[in-house]
C-alpha positions as CSV (number, residue, x, y, z in Angstrom):
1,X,14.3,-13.2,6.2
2,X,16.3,-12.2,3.2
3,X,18.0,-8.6,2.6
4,X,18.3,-7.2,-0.9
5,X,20.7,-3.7,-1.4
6,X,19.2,-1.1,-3.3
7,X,20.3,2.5,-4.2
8,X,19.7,4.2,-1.0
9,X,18.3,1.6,1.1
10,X,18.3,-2.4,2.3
11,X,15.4,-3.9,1.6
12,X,14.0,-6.5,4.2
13,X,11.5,-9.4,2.7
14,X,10.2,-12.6,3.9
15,X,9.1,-15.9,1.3
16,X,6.2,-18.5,3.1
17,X,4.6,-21.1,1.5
18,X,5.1,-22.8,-2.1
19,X,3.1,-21.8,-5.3
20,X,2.6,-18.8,-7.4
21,X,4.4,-15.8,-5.6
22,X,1.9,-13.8,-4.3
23,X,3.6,-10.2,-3.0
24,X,1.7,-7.9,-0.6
25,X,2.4,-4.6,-0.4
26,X,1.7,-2.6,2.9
27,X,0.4,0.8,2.9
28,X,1.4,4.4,5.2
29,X,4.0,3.6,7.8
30,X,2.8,0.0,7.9
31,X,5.5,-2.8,7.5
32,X,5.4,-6.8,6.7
33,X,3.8,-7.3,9.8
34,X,0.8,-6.0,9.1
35,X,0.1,-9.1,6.9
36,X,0.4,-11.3,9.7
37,X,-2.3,-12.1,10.3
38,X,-3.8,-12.8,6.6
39,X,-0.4,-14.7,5.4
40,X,-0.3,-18.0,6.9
41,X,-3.6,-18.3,4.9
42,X,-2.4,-17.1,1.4
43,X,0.4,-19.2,2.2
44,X,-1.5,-22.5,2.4
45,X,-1.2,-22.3,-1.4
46,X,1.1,-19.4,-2.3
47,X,4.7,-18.1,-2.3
48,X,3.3,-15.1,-0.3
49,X,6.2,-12.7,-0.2
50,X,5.9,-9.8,2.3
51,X,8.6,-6.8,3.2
52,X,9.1,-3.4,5.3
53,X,9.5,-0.5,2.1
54,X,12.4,1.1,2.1
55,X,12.5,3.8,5.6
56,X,10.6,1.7,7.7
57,X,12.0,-1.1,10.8
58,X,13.9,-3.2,8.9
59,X,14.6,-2.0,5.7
60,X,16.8,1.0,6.8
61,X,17.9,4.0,4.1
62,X,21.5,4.5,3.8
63,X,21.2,8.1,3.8
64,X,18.5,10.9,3.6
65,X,15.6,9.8,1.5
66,X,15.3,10.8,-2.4
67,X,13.3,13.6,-3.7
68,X,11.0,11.2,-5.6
69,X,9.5,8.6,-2.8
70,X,6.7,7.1,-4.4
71,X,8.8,6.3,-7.5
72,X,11.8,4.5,-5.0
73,X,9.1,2.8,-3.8
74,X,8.0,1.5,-6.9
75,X,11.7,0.6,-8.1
76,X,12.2,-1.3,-4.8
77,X,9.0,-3.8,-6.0
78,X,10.6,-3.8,-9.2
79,X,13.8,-4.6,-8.1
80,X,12.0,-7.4,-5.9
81,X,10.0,-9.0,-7.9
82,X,13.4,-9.3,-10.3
83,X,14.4,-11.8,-7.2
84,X,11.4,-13.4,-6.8
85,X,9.9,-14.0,-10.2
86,X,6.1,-12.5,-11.8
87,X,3.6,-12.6,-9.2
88,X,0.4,-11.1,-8.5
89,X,0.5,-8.4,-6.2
90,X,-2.3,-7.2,-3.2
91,X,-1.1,-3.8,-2.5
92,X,-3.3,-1.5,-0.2
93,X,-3.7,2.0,0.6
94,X,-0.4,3.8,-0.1
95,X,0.9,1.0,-0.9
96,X,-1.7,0.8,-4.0
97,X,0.0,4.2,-5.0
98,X,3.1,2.5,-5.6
99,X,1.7,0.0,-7.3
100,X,0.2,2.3,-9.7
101,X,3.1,3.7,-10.1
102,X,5.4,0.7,-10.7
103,X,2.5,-0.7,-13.0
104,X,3.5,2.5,-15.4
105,X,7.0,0.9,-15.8
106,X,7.0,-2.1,-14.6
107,X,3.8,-3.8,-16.1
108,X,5.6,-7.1,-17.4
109,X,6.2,-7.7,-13.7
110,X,2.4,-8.3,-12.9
111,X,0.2,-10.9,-13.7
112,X,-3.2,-9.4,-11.6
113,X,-2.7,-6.1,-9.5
114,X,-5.1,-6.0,-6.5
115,X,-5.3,-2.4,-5.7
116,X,-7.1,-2.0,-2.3
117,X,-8.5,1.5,-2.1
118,X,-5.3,3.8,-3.5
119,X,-6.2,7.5,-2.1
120,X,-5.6,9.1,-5.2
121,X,-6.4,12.6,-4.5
122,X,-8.2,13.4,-7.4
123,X,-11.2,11.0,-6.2
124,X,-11.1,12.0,-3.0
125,X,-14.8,13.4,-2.5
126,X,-15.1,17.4,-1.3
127,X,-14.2,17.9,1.8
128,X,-12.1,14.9,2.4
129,X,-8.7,17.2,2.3
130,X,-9.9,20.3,4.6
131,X,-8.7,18.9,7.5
132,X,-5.3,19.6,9.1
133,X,-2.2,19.2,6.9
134,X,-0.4,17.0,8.5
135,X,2.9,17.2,6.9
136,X,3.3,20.8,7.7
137,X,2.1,20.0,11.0
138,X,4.7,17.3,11.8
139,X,7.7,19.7,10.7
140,X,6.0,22.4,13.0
141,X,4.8,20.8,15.8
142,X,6.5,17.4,15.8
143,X,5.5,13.5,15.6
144,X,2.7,13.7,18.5
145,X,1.0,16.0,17.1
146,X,1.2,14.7,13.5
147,X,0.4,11.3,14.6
148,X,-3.2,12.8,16.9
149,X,-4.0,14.2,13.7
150,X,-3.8,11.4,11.6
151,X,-5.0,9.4,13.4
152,X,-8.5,11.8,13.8
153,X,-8.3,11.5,10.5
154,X,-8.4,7.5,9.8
155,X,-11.1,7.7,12.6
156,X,-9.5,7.1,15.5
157,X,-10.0,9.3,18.5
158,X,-8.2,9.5,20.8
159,X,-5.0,7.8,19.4
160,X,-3.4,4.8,21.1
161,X,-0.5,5.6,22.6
162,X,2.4,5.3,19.7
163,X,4.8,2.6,19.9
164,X,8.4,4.0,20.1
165,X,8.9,1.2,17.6
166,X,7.0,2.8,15.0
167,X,8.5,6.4,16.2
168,X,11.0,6.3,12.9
169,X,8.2,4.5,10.6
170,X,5.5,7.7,11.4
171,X,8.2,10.3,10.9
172,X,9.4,8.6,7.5
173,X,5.4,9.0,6.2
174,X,4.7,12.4,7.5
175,X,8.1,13.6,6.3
176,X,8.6,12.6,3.4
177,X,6.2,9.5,2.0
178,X,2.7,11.0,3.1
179,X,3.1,14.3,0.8
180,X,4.1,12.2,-2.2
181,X,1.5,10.2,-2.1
182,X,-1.2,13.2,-1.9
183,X,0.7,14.7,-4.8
184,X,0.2,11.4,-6.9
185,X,-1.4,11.3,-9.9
186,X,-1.6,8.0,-12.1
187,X,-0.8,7.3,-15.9
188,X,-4.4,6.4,-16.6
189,X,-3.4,5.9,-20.0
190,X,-0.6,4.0,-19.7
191,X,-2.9,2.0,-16.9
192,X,-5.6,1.2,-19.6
193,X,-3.2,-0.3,-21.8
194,X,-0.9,-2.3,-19.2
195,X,-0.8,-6.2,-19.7
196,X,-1.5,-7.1,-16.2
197,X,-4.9,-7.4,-15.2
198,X,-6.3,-4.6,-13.0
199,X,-8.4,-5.4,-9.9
200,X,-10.0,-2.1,-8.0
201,X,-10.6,-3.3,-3.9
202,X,-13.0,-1.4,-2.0
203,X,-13.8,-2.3,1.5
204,X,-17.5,-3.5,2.0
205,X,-17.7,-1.6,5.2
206,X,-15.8,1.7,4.3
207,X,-18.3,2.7,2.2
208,X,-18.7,6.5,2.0
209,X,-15.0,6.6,3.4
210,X,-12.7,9.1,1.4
211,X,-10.3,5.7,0.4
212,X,-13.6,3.7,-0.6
213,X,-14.8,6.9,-2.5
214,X,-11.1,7.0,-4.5
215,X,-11.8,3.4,-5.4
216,X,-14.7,4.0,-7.1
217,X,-13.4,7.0,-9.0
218,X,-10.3,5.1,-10.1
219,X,-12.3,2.0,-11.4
220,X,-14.6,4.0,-12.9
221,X,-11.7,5.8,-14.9
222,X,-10.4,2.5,-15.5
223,X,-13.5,1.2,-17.2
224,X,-13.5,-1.5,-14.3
225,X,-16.2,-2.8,-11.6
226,X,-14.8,-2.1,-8.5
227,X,-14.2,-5.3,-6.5
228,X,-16.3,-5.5,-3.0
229,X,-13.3,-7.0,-0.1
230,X,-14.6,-8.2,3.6
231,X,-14.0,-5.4,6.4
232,X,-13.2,-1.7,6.0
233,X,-10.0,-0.1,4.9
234,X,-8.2,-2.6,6.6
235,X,-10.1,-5.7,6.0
236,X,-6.9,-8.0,5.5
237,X,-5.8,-7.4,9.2
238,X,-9.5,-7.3,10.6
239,X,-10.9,-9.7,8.5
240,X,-8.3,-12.1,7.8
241,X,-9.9,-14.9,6.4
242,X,-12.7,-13.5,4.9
243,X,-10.4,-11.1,3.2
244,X,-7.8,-13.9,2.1
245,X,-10.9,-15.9,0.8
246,X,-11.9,-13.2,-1.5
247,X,-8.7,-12.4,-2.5
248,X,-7.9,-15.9,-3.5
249,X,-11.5,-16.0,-5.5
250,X,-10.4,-13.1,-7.1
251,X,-6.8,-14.1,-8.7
252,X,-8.4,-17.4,-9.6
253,X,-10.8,-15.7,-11.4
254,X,-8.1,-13.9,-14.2
């Protein structure tokens, strides 16, 4: 476990295994651990480097979070990948958002970007956002009832109970990451020229899923296949193997 300060926040990673640096960026309110699963694999022949973004368990704020989220969350990779050298990145869901975002500025950083089903609004087929908003309905109503509803909304119903671990993770992405990333939009332009090679994931069994339908619609923009991954949404943590198998066909494909 290594710490690196950034403005506003600590930053928390982790370095397993030798060979190219691999970094893996979890999505929502998720942390490193979400990887856990999938890294011992990667790290078989990879520097996999996972961390918590900047809010959630161990990578604490020093204050009250920026204005622009999505943007500190795409400095903190920056900043981290300064530390640990070019690698290619598997970031998923929200997480992808960053990426995107950090690939506008940042592209040098990257040799491939794995971008496992981004929910960029724009793609998101009709209907997919006429269900409750969930922001508004945290700051009214509070965590439990944010969490119910988002958790309806991934498909699960009724929620596990939530961990009062995760308590300040959830509140961080309904209050303030969640809304940033539904108000994204990416730099298609400045995508279709980046250096790094772009890799669109979409879950072989999410098919039809809002996040699988976003895929599609950002490959397509980027004049890109999108790349069928083992499992659903969260393949990596379901699906470990199978998803670290593809994943590791797919970088030594570039």
């Amino acid at each position: 476990m290594t710490t690196l300060a950034v403005p506003g926040a600590t930053i928390t990673y982790d370095v397993h295994g030798s060979g190219p640096v691999l970094l893996l960026v979890p999505g929502g309110p998720a942390d490193a651990a979400v990887f856990t699963a999938m890294r011992p694999l990667l790290a078989e022949d990879h520097s996999v480097v996972t961390y918590d973004p900047r809010g959630l368990s161990r990578s604490p704020l020093d204050g009250d979070p920026g204005p622009h989220p999505v943007r500190d969350h795409a400095e903190d990779v920056h900043r981290l990948l300064a530390e640990v050298g070019p690698a290619d990145v598997l970031a998923t869901s929200g997480g992808a958002i960053t990426l995107l975002e950090h690939l506008r500025h940042h592209a040098a950083d990257v040799r491939t970007a794995v971008l496992q089903e981004p929910p960029v609004t724009r793609y998101l087929p009709a209907g997919a956002l006429d269900g409750p908003d969930i922001p508004a309905l945290f700051h009214d109503q509070g965590l439990a009832a944010a969490y119910a509803a988002f958790m309806k909304t991934v498909g699960v119903d009724p929620a596990p109970p939530l961990d009062p671990h995760a308590e300040g993770n959830f509140a961080y992405f309904f209050g303030h990451l969640m809304p940033a990333i539904g108000a994204y939009e990416p730099d298609l332009d400045a995508l279709r020229a980046t250096p790094a090679r772009l890799v669109v994931a979409a879950g072989e069994e999410s098919a039809g899923l809002p996040a699988h339908q976003a895929a599609l619609g950002l490959a397509a923009d980027l004049g890109v296949a999108a790349v069928p991954f083992p499992g659903g949404h969260g393949g990596f943590a379901t699906e470990p193997e199978a998803f670290a198998a593809r994943l590791r066909e797919v970088l030594e494909g570039c």
